[in-house]
C-alpha positions as CSV (number, residue, x, y, z in Angstrom):
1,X,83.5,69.5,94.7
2,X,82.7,73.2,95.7
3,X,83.1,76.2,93.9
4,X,83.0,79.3,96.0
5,X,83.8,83.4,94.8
6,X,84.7,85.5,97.1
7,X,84.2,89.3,96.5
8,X,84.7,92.2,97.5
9,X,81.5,94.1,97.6
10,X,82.8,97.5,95.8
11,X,82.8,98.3,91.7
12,X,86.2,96.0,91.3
13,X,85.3,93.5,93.0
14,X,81.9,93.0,91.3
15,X,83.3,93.9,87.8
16,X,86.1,91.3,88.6
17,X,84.1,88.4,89.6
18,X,81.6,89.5,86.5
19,X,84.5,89.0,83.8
20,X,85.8,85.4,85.1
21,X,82.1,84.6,85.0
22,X,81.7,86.1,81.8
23,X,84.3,83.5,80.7
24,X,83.9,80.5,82.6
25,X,80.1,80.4,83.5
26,X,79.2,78.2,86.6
27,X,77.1,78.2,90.0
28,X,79.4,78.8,92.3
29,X,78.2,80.0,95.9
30,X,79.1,83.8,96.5
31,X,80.8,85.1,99.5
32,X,81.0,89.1,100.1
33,X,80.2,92.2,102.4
34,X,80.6,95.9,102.7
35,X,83.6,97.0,101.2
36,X,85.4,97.3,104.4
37,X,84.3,93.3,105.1
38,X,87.6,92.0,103.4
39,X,88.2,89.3,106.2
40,X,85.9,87.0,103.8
41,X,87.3,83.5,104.2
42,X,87.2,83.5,108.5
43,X,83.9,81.2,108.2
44,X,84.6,78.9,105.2
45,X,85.5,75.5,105.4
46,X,86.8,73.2,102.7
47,X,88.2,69.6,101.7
48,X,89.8,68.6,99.0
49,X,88.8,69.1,95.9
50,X,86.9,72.5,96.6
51,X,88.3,75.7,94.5
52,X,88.1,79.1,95.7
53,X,88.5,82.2,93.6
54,X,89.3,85.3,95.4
55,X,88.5,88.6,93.8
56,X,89.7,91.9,95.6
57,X,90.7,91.4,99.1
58,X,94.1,91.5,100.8
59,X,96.3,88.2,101.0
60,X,98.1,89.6,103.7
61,X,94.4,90.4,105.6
62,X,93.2,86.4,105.2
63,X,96.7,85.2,105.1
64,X,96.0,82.7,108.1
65,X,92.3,81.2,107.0
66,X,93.9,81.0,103.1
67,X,96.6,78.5,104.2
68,X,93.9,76.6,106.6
69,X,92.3,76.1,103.1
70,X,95.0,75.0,101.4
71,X,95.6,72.2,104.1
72,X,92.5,71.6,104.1
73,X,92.9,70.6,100.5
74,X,91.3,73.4,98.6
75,X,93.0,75.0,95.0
76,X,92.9,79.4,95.5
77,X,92.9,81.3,93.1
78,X,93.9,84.8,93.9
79,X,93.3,88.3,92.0
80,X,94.3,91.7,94.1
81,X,96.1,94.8,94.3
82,X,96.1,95.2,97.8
83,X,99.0,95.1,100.6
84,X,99.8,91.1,100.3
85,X,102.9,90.4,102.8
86,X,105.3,87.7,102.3
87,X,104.2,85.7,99.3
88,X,103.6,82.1,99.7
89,X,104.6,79.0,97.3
90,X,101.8,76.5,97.4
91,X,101.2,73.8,95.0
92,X,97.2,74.6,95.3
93,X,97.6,78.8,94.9
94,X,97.9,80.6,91.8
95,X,97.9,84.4,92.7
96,X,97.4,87.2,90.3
97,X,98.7,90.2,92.9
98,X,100.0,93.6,91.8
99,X,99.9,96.3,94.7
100,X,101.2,99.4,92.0
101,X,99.1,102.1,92.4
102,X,98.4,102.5,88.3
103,X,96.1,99.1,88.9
104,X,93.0,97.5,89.8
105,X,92.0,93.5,90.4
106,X,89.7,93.5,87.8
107,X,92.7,95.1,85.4
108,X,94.3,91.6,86.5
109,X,91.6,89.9,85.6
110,X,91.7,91.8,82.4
111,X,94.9,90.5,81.5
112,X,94.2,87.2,82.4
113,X,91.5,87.0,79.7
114,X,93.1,88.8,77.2
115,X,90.6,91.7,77.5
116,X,87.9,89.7,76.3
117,X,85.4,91.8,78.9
118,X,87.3,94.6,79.3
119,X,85.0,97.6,79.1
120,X,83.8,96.1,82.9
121,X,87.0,96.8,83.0
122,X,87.3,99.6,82.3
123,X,84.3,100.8,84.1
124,X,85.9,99.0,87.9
125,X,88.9,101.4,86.8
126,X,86.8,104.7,87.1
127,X,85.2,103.2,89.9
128,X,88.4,102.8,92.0
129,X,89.6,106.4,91.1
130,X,91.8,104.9,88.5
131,X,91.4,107.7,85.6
132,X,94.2,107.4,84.2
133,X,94.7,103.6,83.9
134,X,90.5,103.5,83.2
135,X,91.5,105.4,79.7
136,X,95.1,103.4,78.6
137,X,92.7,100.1,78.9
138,X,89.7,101.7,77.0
139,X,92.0,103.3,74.2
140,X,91.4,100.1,72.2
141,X,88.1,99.8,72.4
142,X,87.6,103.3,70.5
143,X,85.0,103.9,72.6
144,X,83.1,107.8,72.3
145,X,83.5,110.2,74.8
146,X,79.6,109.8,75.8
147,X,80.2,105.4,76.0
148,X,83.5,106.9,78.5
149,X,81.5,108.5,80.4
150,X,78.9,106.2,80.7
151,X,81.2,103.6,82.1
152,X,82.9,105.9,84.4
153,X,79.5,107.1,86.0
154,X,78.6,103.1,86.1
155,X,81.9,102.0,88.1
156,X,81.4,105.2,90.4
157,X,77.7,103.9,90.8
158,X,78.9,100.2,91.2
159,X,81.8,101.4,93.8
160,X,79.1,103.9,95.8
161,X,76.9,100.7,96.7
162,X,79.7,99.0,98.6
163,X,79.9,101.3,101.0
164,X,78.3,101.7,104.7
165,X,78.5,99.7,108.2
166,X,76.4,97.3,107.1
167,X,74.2,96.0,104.4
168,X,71.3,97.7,105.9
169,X,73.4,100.5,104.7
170,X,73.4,99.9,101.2
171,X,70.8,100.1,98.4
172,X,71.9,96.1,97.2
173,X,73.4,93.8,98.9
174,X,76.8,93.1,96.6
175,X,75.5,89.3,95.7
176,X,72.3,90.7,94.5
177,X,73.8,93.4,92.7
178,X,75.9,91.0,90.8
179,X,73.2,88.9,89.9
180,X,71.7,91.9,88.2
181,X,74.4,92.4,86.6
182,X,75.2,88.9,85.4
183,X,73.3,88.9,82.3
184,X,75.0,91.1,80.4
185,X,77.7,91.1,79.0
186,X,77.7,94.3,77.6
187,X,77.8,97.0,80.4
188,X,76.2,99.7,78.2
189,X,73.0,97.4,78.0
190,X,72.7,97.0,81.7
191,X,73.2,100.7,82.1
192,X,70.2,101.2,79.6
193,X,68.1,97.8,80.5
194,X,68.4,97.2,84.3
195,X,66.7,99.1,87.1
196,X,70.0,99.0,89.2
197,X,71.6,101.4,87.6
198,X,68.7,103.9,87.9
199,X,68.0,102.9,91.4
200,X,72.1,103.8,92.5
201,X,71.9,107.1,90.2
202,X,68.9,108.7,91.8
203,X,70.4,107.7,95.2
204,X,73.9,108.6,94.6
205,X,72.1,112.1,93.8
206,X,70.6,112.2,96.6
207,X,73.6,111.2,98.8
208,X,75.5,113.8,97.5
209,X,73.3,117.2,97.8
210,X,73.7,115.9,101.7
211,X,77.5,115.9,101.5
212,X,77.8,119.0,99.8
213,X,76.5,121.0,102.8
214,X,79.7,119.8,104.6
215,X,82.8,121.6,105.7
216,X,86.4,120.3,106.4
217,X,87.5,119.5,109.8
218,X,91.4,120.3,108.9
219,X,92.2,122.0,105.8
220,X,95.9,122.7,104.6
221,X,97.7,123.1,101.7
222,X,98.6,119.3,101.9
223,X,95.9,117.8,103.4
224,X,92.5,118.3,104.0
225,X,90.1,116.5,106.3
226,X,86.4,115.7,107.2
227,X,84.1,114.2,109.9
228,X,80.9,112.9,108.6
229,X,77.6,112.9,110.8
230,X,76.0,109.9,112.1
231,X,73.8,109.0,109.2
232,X,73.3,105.9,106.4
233,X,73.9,108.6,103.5
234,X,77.6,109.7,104.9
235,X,78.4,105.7,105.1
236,X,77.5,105.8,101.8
237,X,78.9,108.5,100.3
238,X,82.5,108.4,102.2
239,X,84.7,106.3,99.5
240,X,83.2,108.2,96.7
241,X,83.3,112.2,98.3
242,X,87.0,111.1,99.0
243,X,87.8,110.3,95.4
244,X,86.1,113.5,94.3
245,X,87.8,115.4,96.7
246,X,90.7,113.6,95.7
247,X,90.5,113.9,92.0
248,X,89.6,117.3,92.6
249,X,92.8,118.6,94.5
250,X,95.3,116.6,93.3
251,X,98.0,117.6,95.2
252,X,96.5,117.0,98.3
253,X,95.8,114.3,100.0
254,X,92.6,113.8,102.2
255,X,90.8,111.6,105.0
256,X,87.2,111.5,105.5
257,X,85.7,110.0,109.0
258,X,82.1,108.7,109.5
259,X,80.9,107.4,112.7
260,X,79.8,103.6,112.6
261,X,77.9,100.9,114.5
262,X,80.5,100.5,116.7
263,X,80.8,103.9,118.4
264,X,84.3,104.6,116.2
265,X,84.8,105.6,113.2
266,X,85.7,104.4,109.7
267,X,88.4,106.1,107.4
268,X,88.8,106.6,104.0
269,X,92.8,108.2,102.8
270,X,93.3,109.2,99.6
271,X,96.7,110.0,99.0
272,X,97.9,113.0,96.2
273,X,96.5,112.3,92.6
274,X,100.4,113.3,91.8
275,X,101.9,111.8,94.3
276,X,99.9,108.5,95.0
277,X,101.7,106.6,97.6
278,X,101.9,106.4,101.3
279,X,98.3,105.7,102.0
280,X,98.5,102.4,103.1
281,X,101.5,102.8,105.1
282,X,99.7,105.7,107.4
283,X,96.7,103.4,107.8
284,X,98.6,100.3,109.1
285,X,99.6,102.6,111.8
286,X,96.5,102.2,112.9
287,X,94.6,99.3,114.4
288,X,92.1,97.9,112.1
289,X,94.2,100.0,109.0
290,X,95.1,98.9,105.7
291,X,94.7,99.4,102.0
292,X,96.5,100.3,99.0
293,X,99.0,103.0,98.2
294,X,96.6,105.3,96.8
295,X,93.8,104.7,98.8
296,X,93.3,103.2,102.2
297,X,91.3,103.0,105.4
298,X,90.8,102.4,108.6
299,X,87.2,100.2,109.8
300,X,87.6,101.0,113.8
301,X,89.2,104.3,114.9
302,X,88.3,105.2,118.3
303,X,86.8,108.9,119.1
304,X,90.0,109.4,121.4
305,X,92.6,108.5,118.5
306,X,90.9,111.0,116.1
307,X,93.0,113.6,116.8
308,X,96.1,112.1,117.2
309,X,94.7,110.4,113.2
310,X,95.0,114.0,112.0
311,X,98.2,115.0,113.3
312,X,99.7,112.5,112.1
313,X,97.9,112.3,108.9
314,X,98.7,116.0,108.0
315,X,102.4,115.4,109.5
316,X,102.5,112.6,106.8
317,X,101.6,114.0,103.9
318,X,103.6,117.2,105.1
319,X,106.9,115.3,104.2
């Protein structure tokens, strides 16, 4: 029998996969990527017997390599918030899925342990821009506002690493990051005792003095846009800048563009703080889109199709 994780590589999926490990310790072989790799089962093979837990990645997005893994006689186990299509009843798939935008997977995960782990939690709740759910789950812990703080700058940290191209991009590679983290239960003491948290925080730093220099492509009262230059630190620092920007203006909603490997461009959306919806739905319009309602993305957009992406993005959110 095989035991396999597959995570996304961003601050919920590493926080989610941490948790269930936290709880049922193992070896298991990891599978992840960049957090725009979410076709993460397309290489895996199985037979019976094998169990697969999924952390973070759209059902709908691996829809056809999940059922070749349940006929090929492998039990999923499946924990998301994403877009998930047409659910499907399999004796050998017990899925955790809620796509509302007021959660995150590892908030599933949460509740599937009864919050035995849940200031990692908590921290993967900052980290995907979930403020406001990040503080409902932490009110019982009675944590201060400096232990808050410390766990919202750690899933911000933990989220900024998933993101670039490729891993070359990043400063870990997910897997190793969450083998750094696996010893500790307690996030405050990796925060204090682990060089990976230091390492992110002077590059996150630096990341942002870069990003800072920028100016918006299309700015309205609604909607607000960028195009990032051709460089490892704007791959980097695309999901974050967009929940700042988003967190910042919360009536708008706002799209950031950096160019990648593939001569097109990745997308982050970020739909209104107060209106948090819609994101998803713009980015499926797209080749390559997807996401959540909140926030979405596209990996491939041509250099022809950016305009026409900001016309219709502003056109969007202009309803």
């Amino acid at each position: 029998m095989n035991l396999v994780d597959i995570f996304n590589g961003d601050a919920d999926g590493l926080c989610a996969l941490h948790q269930w490990r936290l709880a049922y310790p193992t070896e298991s072989r990891l599978v992840t990527g960049v957090k725009r790799d979410i076709n993460l089962l397309r290489d895996l093979q199985a037979q019976p017997g094998d169990t697969l837990t999924v952390f973070d990645i759209s059902f709908d997005g691996n829809r056809a390599d999940a059922l070749r893994l349940l006929e090929a006689g492998a039990s999923l186990r499946w924990f998301d918030h994403h877009f998930a299509g047409e659910p499907v009843a399999h004796a050998n798939l017990e899925t955790h899925i809620d796509t509302s935008p007021q959660t995150c997977t590892s908030l599933l995960v949460d509740q599937a342990l009864g919050g035995r782990y849940r200031a990692w939690a908590v921290a993967a709740a900052f980290g995907d821009n979930q403020h406001v759910a990040a503080h409902e789950a932490a009110a019982v812990l009675r944590l201060s506002a400096a232990q808050l703080d410390t766990l919202a700058e750690l899933g911000e940290l933990l989220n900024y690493n998933g993101y670039g191209d490729s891993i070359a991009d990043l400063h870990y590679p997910p897997d190793e990051l969450y083998r750094q983290m696996a010893p500790y239960e307690d996030p405050f003491a990796f925060a204090v005792g682990c060089t990976a948290f230091a390492r992110l925080r002077a590059g996150f730093a630096d990341d942002m003095k870069m990003a800072e220099t920028l100016a918006p492509r299309l700015e309205e009262a609604h909607a607000a846009a960028w195009v990032l230059p051709d460089a490892a630190w704007a791959r980097r620092v695309i999901g974050i800048m967009a929940n700042r920007l988003a967190t910042a203006s919360p009536e708008r909603a706002h799209a950031l563009l950096a160019p990648n490997a593939s001569g097109d461009f990745t997308v982050s959306v970020r739909a209104p703080k107060k209106r948090p919806t819609g994101a998803d739905e713009l980015c499926r319009r797209f080749p390559t889109g997807g996401g959540r309602q909140a926030a979405a993305g596209i990996n491939r957009l041509p250099p022809a199709d950016v305009s026409a992406f900001l016309t219709e993005f502003s056109g969007f959110y202009r309803q």
